[in-house]
matplotlib code that plots the C-alpha trace (Angstrom):
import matplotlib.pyplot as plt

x = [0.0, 1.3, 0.7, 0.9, 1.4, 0.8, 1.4, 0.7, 0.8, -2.8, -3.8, -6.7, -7.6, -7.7, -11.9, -12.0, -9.8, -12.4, -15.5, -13.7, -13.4, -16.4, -19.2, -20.9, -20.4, -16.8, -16.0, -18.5, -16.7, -12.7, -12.6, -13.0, -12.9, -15.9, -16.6, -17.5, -20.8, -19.2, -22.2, -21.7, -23.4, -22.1, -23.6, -20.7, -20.5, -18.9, -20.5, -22.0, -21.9, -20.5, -20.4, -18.7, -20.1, -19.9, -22.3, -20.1, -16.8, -18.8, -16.8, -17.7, -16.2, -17.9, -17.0, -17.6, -16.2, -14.1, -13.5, -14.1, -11.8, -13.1, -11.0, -7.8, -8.2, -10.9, -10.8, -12.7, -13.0, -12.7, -13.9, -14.5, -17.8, -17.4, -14.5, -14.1, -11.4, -11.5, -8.4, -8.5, -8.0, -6.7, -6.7, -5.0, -5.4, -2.8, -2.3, 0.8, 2.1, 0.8, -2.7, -2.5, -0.9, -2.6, -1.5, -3.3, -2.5, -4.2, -3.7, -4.5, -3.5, -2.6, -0.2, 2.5, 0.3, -3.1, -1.0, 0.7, -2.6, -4.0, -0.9, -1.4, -5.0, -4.8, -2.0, -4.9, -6.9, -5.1, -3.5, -7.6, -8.1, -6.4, -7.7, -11.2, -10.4, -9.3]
y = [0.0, 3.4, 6.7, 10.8, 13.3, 16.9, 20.0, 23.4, 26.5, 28.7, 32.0, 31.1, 29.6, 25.8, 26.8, 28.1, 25.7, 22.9, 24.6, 24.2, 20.4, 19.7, 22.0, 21.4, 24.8, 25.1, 22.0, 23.5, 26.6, 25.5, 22.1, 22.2, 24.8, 27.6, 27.4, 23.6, 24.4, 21.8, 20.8, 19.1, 17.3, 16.4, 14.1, 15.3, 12.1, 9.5, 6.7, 9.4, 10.2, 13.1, 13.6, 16.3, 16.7, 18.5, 17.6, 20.0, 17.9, 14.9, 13.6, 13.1, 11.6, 10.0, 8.6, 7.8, 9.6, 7.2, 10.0, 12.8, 15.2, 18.6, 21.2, 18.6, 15.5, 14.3, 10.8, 9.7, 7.1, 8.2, 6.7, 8.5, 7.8, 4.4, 3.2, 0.2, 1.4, 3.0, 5.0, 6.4, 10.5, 12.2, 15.5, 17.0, 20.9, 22.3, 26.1, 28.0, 31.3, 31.9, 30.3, 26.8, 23.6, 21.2, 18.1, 15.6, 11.8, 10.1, 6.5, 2.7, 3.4, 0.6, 2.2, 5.3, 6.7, 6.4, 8.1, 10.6, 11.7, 12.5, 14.3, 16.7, 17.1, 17.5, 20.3, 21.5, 21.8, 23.1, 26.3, 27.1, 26.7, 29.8, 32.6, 31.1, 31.1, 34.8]
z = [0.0, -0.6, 1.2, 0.2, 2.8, 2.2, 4.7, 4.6, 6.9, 6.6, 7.9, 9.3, 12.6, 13.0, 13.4, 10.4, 8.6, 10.8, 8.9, 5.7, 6.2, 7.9, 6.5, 3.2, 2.2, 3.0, 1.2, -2.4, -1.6, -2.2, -2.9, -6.6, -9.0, -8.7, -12.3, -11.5, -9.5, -6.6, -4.0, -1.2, 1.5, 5.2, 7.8, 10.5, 12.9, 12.9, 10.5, 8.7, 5.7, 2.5, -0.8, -3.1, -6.8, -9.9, -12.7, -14.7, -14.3, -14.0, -10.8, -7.6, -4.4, -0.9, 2.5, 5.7, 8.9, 10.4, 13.7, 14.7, 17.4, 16.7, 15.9, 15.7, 13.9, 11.1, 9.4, 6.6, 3.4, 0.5, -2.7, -6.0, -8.2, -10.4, -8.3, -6.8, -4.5, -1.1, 0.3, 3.6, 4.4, 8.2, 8.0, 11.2, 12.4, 14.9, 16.1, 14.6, 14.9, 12.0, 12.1, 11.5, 10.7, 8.3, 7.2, 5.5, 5.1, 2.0, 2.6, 0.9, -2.7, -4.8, -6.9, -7.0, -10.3, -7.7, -5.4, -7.5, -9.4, -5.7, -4.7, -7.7, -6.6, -3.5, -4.0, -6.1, -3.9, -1.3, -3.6, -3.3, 0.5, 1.7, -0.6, 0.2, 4.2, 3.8]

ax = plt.figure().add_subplot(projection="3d")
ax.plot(x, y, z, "-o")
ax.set_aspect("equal")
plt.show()
């Protein structure tokens, strides 16, 4: 099994950061692109449920939170739309002097080019998470 790890130093308080993760409109608000029209729905407990969407990209991704240990630590699956493989996602939150310090562990892949692609999307991602936390 292979593993990606991916850090970064926000602005914005681990709260905030939290809301971004955990709320259906942080995640439709940075997750994707905005020209994408990204929904998303959160059942924030642990066996429950979300889902992020774009009929425009025609992708989506779902899980299950695994646990939950608000504002610190957030586990979840993770399986895109049509796949037959589930990978596993912590996402940790930790004060810094200069807001927070995120680092999120994407887990489970079967190959370097699973894990690769989702290292390039997740730094994707991530370039979108601080201008839309400011």
């Amino acid at each position: 099994m292979t593993e990606l790890r991916v850090e970064r130093e926000l602005t914005a308080s681990p709260e905030r950061v939290w809301s971004a993760f955990t709320t259906a409109e942080g995640l439709a608000g940075w997750m994707w692109p905005g020209a994408w029209n990204t929904t998303a729905e959160v059942d924030l407990r642990v066996g429950g449920r979300y889902r992020i969407a774009s009929e425009v990209s025609g992708m989506g991704v779902s899980g299950e939170f695994v646990s939950i240990d608000e504002p610190d630590r957030l586990v979840q699956t993770w399986r895109w739309d049509g796949d037959d493989e589930e990978t596993l996602v912590s996402v940790t939150l930790a004060p810094s002097g200069t807001g927070t310090a995120l680092t999120i562990v994407h887990e489970r892949f079967r190959t370097d080019d699973d894990r690769d692609n989702h290292l390039q999307g997740w730094n994707d991602c991530l370039d979108r998470l601080d201008p839309y936390l400011a």
